[in-house]
N, C-alpha and C positions, 0 to 999 in steps of 0.2 A: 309298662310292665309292672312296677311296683305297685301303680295305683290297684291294679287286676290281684294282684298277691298281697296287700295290704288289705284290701276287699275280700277275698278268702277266709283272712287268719283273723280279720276281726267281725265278721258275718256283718259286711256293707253289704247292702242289696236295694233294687231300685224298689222306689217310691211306689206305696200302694196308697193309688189316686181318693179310694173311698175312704181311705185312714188317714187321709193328708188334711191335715187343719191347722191352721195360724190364726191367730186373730184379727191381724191386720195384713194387706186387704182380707175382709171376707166378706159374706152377704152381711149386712146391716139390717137389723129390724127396729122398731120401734118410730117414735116421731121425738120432736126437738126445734125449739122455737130460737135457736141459735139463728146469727145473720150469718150464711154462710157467705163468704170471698167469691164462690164459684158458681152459687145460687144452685148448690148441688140440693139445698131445700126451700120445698116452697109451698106455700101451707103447711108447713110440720113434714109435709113427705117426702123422703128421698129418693133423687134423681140418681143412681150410680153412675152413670156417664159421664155426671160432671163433679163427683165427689173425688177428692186427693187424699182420703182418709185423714186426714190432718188430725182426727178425735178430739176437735175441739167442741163439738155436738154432746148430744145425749144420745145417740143412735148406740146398741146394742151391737159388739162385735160375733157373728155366730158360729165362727169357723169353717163356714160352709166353704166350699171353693163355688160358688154359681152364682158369682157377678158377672152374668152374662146374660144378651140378648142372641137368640138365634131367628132371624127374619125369611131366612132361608133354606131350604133341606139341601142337603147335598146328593148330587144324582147318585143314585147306585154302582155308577160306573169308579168313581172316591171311596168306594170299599175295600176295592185292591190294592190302591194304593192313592197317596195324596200328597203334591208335593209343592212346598210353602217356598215363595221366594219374600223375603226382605226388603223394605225401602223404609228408609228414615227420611220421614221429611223436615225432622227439625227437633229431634228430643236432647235430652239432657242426657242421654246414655242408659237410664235407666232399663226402659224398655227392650233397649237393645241385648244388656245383659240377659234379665230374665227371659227373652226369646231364645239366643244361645244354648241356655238350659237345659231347652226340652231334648237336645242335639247329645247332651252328655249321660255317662251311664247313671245318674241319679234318675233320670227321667227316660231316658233311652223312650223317645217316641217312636221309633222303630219298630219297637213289638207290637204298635197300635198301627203299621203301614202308613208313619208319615215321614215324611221325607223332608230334604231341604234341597231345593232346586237353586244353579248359582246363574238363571237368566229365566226371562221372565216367559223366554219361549218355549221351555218347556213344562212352565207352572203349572198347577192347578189351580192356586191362589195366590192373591196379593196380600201381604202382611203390610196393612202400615203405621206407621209409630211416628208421631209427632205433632207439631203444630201445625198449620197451612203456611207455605211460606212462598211468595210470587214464584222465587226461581228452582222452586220444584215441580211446579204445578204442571207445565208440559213435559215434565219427569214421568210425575206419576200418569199423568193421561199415555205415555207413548209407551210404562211398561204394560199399562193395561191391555192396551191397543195390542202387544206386541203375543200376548199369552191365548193359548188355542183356546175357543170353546169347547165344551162347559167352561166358564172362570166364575171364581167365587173371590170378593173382596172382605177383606177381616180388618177390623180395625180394633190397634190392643190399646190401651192406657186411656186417660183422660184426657192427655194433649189430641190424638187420632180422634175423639170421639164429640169432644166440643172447645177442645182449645186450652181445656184448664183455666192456668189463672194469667196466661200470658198472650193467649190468640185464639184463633176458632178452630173449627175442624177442618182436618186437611183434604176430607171427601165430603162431600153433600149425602151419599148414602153406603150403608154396608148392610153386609149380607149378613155377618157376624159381627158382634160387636163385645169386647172384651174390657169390662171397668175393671179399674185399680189404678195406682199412681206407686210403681208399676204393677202391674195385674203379676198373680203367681203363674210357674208354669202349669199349675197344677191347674190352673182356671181355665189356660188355653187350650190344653189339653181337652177340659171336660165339657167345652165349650164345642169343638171342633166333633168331638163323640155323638154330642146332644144332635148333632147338625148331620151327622149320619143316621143317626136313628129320628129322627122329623120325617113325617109324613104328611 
């Protein structure tokens, strides 16, 4: 309740997604003959899948939030509603935080019809965050298994996407795919949008 009335009397209000810019993560432009750790570059060009932003490069931060790939459109039946269940397979927390996020009135994903599902049975997607790691792996195959078609798989951060700088990726493939070390909510968000509107 205070936070609701502290929000009032100091005009807090949620995040408007096309005005939201940070520098770090953002999209990265430009080239950079840096040896990166992650091999996030190679010939000068950037891979964001496998960048940690680290800024040890010459890449160009742009504020964009569109470190993202979208592989896959989401059926139209994800436009009334869309709801995200959770698996860590192995992060440092980070990811997990900024996921949380999108749940709170900063981001209140809600007014976008997404949801957080707490089993994988009634998902629409699988959110997953981390490294690969042996004793998750018939984890993540049995919540896949477990969620009705349509299912769409999302994978956020660097670890989900190629391992980072400590392992591989924890899927072989995603439908969405989310850079940053950790990605903004603001990314997931417009990543997940972008995936509504593909045709």
């Amino acid at each position: 309740m205070n936070w609701f009335l502290n929000g009032i009397k100091n005009r807090i209000k949620t995040e408007e997604l096309d005005k939201y810019k940070v520098q770090y993560p953002s999209f990265l432009k430009g080239s950079s003959e840096y040896e990166c750790p992650t091999n996030a570059l190679q010939n000068g060009k950037w891979n964001m899948n496998r960048c940690i932003f680290c800024r040890e490069c010459d890449l160009e931060a742009t504020g964009e939030q569109t470190a993202y790939t979208v592989n896959k459109s989401l059926p139209d039946i994800f436009k009334k509603s869309f709801y995200l269940y959770p698996i860590d397979s192995g992060t440092c927390g980070a990811c997990n935080i900024e996921f949380s996020t999108l749940f709170s009135p900063q981001y209140d994903t809600n007014r976008f019809k997404i949801f957080m599902s707490n089993t994988p049975r009634h998902a629409d997607a699988l959110i997953v965050m981390g490294v690969y790691t042996e004793r998750m792996e018939n984890i993540l195959k049995e919540a896949y298994n477990a969620m009705p078609d349509p299912k769409i798989v999302i994978g956020i951060g660097a670890c989900a996407l190629s391992g980072g700088i400590i392992g591989k990726s924890a899927m072989k493939e995603y439908d969405i795919e989310v850079a940053g070390c950790p990605p903004t909510p603001a990314s997931i968000i417009n990543a997940i949008q972008k995936a509504r509107e593909k045709k």
